[in-house]
C-alpha positions in Angstrom: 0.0 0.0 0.0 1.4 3.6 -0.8 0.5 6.6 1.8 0.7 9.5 -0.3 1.0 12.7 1.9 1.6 16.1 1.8 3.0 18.7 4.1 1.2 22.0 5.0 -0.4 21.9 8.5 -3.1 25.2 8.8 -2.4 24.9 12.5 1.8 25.4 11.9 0.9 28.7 10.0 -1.0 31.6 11.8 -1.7 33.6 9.2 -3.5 30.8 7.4 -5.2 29.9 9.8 -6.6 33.1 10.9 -7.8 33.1 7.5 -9.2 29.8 7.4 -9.7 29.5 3.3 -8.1 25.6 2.9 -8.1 24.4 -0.2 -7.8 20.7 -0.9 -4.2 19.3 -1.3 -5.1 19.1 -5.3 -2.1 18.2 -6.9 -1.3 15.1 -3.9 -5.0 14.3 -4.8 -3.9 14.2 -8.4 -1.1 12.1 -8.0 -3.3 9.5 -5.6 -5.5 9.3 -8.7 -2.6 8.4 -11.3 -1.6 5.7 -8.5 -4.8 3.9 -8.3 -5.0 3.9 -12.5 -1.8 2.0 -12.6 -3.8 -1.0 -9.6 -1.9 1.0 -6.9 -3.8 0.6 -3.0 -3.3 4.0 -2.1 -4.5 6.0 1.4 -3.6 9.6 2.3 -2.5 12.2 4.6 -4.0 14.9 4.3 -1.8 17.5 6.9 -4.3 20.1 6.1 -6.6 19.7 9.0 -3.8 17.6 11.0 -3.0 18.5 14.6 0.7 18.0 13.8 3.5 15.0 13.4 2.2 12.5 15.6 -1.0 12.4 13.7 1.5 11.1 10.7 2.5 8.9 13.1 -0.8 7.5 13.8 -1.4 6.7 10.4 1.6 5.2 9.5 1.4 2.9 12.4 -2.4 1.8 11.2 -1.4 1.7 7.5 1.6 0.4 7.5 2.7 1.3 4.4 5.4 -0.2 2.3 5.9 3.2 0.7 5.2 7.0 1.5 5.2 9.5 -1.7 5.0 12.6 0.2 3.8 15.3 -2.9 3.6 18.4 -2.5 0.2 20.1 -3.8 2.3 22.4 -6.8 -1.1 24.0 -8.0 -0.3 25.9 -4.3 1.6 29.4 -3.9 2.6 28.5 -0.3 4.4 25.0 -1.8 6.3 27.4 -4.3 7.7 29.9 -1.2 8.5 26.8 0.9 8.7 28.0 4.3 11.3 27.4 7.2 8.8 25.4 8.5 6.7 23.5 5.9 10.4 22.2 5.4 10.9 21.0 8.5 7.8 19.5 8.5 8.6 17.4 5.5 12.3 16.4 6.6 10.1 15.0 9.8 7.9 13.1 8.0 10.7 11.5 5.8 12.5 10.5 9.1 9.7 9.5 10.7 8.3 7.1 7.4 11.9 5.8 7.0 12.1 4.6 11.2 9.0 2.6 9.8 10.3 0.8 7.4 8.9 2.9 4.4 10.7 3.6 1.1 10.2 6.9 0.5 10.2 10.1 -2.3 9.5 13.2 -2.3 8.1 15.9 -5.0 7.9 19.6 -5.0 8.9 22.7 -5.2 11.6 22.6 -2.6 13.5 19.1 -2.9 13.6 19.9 -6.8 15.9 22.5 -5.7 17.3 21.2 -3.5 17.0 17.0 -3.7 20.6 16.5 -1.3 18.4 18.2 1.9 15.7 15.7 1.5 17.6 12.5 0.6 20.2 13.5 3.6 17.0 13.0 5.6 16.6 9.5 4.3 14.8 9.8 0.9 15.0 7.2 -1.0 14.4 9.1 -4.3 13.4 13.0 -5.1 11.1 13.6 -8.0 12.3 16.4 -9.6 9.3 18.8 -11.4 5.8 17.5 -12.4 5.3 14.3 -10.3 3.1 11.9 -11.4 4.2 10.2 -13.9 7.7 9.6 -12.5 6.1 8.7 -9.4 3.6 5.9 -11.3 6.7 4.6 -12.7 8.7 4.3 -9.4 5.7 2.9 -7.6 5.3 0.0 -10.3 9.3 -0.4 -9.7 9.1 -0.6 -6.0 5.6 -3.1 -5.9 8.1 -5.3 -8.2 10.6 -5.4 -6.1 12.7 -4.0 -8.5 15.3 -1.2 -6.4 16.9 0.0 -9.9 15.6 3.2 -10.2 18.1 5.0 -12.7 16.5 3.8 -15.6 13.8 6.1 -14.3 13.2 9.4 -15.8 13.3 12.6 -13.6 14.8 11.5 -10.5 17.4 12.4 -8.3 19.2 9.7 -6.7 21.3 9.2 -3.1 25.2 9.9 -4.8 28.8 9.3 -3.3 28.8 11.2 -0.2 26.5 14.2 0.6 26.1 14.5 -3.4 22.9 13.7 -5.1 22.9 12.1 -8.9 20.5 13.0 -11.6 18.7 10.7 -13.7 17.7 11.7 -17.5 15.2 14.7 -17.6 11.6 13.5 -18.2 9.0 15.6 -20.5 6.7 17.4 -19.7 2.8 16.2 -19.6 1.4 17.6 -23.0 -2.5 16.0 -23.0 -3.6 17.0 -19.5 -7.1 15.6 -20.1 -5.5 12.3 -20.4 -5.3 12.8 -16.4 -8.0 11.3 -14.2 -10.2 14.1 -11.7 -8.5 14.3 -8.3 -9.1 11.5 -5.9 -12.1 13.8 -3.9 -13.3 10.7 -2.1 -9.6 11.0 -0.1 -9.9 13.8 1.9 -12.6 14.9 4.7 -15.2 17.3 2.3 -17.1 17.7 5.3 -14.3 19.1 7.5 -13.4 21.9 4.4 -16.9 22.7 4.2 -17.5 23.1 8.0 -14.0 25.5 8.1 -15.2 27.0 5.2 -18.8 28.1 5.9 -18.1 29.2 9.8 -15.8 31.8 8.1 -17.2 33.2 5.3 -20.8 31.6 4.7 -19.9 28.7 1.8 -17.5 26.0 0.7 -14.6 26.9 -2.1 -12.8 24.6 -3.6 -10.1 24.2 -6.1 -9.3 22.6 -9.8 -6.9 23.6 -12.1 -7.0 23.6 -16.0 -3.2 24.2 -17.4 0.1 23.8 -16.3 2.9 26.5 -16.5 3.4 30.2 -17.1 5.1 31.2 -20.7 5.9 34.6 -19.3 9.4 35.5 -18.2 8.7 37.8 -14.8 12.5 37.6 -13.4 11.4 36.7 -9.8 9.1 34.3 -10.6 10.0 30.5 -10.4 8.6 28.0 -12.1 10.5 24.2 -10.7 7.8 22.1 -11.0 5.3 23.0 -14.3 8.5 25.0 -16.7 8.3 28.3 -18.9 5.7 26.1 -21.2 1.7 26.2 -21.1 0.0 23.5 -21.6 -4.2 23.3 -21.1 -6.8 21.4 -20.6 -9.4 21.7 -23.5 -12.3 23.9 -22.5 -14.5 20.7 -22.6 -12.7 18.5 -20.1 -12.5 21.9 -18.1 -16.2 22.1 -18.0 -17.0 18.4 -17.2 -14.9 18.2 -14.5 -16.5 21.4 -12.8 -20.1 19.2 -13.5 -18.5 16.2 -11.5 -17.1 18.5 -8.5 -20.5 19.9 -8.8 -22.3 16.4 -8.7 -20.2 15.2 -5.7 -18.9 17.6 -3.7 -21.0 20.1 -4.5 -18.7 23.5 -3.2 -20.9 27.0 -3.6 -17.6 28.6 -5.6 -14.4 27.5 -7.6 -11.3 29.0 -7.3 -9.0 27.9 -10.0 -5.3 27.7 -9.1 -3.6 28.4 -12.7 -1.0 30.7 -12.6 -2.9 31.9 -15.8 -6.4 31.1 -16.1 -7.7 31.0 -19.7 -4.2 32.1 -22.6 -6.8 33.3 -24.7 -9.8 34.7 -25.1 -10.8 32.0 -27.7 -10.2 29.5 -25.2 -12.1 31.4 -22.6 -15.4 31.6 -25.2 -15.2 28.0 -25.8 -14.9 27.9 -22.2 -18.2 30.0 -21.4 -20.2 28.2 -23.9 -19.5 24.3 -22.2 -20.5 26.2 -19.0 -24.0 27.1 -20.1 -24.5 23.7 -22.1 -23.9 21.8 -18.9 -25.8 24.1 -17.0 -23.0 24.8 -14.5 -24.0 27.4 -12.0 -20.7 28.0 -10.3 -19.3 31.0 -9.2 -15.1 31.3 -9.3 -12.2 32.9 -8.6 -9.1 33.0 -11.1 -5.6 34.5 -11.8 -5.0 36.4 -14.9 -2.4 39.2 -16.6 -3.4 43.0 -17.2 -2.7 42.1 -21.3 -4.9 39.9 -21.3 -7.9 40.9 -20.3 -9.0 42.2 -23.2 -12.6 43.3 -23.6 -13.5 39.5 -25.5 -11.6 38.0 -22.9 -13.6 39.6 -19.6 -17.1 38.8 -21.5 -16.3 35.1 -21.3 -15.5 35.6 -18.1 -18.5 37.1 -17.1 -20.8 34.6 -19.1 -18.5 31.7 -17.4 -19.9 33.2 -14.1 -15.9 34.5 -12.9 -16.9 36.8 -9.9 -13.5 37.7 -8.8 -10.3 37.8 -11.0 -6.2 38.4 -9.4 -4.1 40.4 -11.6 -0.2 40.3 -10.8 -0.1 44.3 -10.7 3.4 44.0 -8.6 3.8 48.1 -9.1 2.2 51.2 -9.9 6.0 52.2 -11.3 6.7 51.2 -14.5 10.2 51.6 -13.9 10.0 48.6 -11.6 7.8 46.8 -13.8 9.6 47.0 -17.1 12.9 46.1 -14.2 10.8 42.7 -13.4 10.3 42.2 -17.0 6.7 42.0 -16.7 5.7 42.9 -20.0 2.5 45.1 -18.9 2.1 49.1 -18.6 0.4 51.1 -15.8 -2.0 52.1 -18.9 -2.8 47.8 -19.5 -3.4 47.8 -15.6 -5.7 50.8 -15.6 -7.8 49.3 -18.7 -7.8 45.6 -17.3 -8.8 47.0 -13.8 -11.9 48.9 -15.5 -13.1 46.2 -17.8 -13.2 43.7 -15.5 -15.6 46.0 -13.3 -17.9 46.9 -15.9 -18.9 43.8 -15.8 -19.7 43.4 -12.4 -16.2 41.3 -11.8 -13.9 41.9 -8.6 -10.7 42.9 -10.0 -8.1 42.1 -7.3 -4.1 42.6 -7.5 -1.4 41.1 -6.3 1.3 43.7 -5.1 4.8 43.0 -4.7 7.6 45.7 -2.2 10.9 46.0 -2.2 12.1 45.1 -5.8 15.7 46.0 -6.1 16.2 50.0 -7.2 12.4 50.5 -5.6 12.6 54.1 -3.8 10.3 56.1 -1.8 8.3 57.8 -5.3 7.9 54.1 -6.7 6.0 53.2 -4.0 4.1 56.5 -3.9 3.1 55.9 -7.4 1.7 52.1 -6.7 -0.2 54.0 -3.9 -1.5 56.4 -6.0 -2.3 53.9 -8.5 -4.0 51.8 -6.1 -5.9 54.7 -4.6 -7.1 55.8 -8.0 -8.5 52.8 -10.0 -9.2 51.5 -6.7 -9.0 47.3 -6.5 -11.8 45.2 -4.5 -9.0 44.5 -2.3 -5.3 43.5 -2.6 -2.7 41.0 -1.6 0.8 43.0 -0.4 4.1 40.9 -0.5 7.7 42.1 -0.5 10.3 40.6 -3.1 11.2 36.9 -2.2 14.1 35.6 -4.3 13.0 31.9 -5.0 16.0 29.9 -6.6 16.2 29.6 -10.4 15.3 33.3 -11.0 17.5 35.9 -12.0 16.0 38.0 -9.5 17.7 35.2 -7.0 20.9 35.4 -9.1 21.1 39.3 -8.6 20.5 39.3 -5.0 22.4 36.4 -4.0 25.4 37.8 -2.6 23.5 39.5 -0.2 21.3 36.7 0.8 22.4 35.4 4.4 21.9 32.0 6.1 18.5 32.4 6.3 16.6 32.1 2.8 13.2 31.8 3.7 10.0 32.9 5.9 9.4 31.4 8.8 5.7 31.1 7.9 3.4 33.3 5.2 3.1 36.2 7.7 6.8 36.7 7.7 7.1 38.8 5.0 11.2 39.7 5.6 13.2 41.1 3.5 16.0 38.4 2.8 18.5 40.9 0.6 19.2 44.8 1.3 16.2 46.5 -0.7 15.9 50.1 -0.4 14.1 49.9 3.2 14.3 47.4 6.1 11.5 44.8 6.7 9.6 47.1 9.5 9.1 49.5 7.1 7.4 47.5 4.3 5.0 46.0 6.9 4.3 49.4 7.8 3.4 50.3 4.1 1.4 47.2 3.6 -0.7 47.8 6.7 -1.3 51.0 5.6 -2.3 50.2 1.6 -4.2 47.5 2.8 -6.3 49.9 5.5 -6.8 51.9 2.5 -8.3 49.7 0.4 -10.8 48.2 3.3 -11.8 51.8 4.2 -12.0 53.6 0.9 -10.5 56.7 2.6 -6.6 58.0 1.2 -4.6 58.7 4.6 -2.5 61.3 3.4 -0.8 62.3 6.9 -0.7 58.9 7.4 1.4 58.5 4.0 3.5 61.9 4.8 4.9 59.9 8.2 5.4 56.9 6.5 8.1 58.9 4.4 9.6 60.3 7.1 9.7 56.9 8.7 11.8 55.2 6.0 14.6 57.2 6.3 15.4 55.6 9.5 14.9 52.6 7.9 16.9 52.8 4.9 19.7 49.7 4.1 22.9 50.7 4.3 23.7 49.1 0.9 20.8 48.2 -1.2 20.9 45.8 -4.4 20.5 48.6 -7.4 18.6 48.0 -10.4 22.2 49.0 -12.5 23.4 45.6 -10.7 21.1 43.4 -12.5 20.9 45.1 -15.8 
């Protein structure tokens, strides 16, 4: 029997848990499906809900599992960021499966960067990227008996020493409706929907219809899904919504692409499966200023999107032409406004603290913010995630410690212009803003005054990475 497992406990992350919107562990769910295809017995963990390590103790002591794949969900942000913690958590549980007797691999985010730290722990194998395929493969391996795993694509294997070896890269997935729905059944529905409608009144829950991001942001990683985009057709899209709809029966969607919908073609197509099923599901998806484009925000609208995320980052386009975004203010101003006119929340992500970021940048995303006025926004500060050139210009600053402690941390890890108590200070304030509808000018005026006592002493210019 394989135990397939994932990390991310609500009740190790306050923040999270304060704001009590858990999604299901979808691409661990995903994976526990491709397992039972291929005649697998498969149980899982789900950590969501989880008091904390021992209950991964209980289970592996009632299972008893031969082997423990412990994937990641990848369709999550908070997988991508890989936190002090979540990390610790996941070395534990490989220690803690291997003291039982389990072989064990790991997939996500984090041990694709860095496989040595998880096979040191007692890994049998990492799978590096998209997961479940190679993990199929290794699972038939392992049922065999078979322990030769190099012939295995996509893998990285215990080496000589503290030094992990590579096996031969494996493709990508290009026919995503080939994949079977997500193994619902697994996880408690009743305990997300009783979290879910105590705080806010109805259940979400999540799918996800492509797999990549072909857009080149510099401080964005992509380790597990590539620079590619591949989708689901519109069709399989819509089917799947009337399955969830049939069996778990959530009041809203929120779909976890990085980039719901390339085109607007795709998002028509889209719309019209919709209102042939009948589907009557409100959602929630992640999009681009450039590409919502008037055609593009109808579908939407006739899909029934009620809220859509736009990566805004900065109201400078200095900054944003520095992160290679390839938008204008102008595309976020028009985007923004579209989206409302059709009665759709139009939501941005912003993003502090990019290298060469001063004092008038950050005026100018307030300004920005306080003029086209977002339903509401999500504030971050620049988090070098390896495999970016964003990490590669910061990294000779970057100390011992290279990650949050948890998603509230929100550190600055390199010398930006201004010291982490400073950007909470400006978040706090741009997100009171938005909640109030009110511009606090004097507010604003000590804030500058503020950040000269918080300047860095050397801060990472944009000349550096140009």
């Amino acid at each position: 029997m394989i135990l397939v497992a994932h990390s991310y406990f609500l009740n190790h992350d306050p923040k999270q848990r304060a704001r009590m919107t858990p999604y299901s562990p979808l691409g661990t769910l995903i994976a526990a499906a491709c397992l039972r295809r291929r005649g697998h017995e498969v149980a899982l963990f789900d950590a969501t809900f989880a008091r904390g390590l021992n209950d991964f103790e209980t289970l592996l002591k009632t299972a008893q599992p031969e082997t423990v794949a412990i994937m990641e969900d990848n369709f999550n942000f908070l997988t991508k960021m890989c936190t002090v913690r979540r990390r610790e958590d996941t070395l534990a549980m490989v220690a803690r499966a291997k003291q039982h007797g389990c072989r064990v691999t790991v997939n996500g985010p984090d041990s694709t960067d860095q496989p040595a730290l998880y096979l040191a722990a007692g890994a049998d194998a990492v799978i590096l990227g998209e997961g479940e395929a190679a993990l199929a493969e290794l699972a038939d391996h392992w049922s065999r008996g078979d322990a030769r795993l190099d012939e295995i694509a996509g893998l990285s294997l215990p080496g000589l020493g503290n030094h992990a070896r590579k096996t031969r890269p494996r493709a990508q997935l290009r026919d995503l409706d080939a994949l079977p729905y997500p193994a619902w059944d697994l996880v408690d529905a009743a305990a997300y929907r009783t979290a879910w409608t105590a705080s806010h009144g109805r259940l979400s829950w999540n799918m996800a219809t492509s797999r990549g991001c072909p857009y080149t942001c510099n401080w964005c990683a992509k380790p597990s899904f590539g620079r590619g985009y591949q989708q689901r057709s519109a069709a399989s899209v819509a089917q799947e919504m009337l399955h969830l709809k049939q069996t778990v029966a959530p009041d809203h969607v929120w779909f976890a692409d990085d980039i719901f919908g390339l085109t607007a073609e795709w998002l028509q197509e889209f719309a019209a499966e919709v209102k042939r099923l009948g589907i009557e599901l409100p959602f929630l998806m992640q999009s681009r200023a450039n590409l919502m484009r008037a055609d593009a925000v109808d579908a939407l609208a006739e899909a029934g999107a009620e809220e859509v995320w736009l990566g805004v980052e900065s109201g400078s386009q200095k900054i944003l032409d520095a992160m290679e975004k390839n938008i204008t203010v102008a595309m976020v101003r028009e985007a923004t406004r579209a989206l409302k006119s059709r009665g759709i929340r139009a939501c941005w992500f912003i993003q502090l603290g990019y290298p060469g970021e001063s004092w008038d940048d950050l005026t100018l995303t307030r300004n920005l913010i306080g003029e086209e006025r977002p339903d509401d926004i999500g504030v971050s500060v620049a988090y070098p995630l390896p495999g970016t050139r964003f990490h590669d210009l910061v990294q000779a600053q970057l100390g011992p410690r290279h990650n949050w402690q948890d998603s509230d941390d929100l550190a600055m890890l390199f010398q930006g212009t201004f010291q982490t108590e400073f950007y909470r200070l400006v978040r706090d304030l741009l997100h009171d803003e938005v909640r109030s509808g009110a511009r606090n000018d004097c507010r604003w005026a000590l804030l500058g005054r503020e950040g000269v006592k918080h300047r860095s002493e050397r801060p990472v210019t944009l000349a550096t990475g140009s």
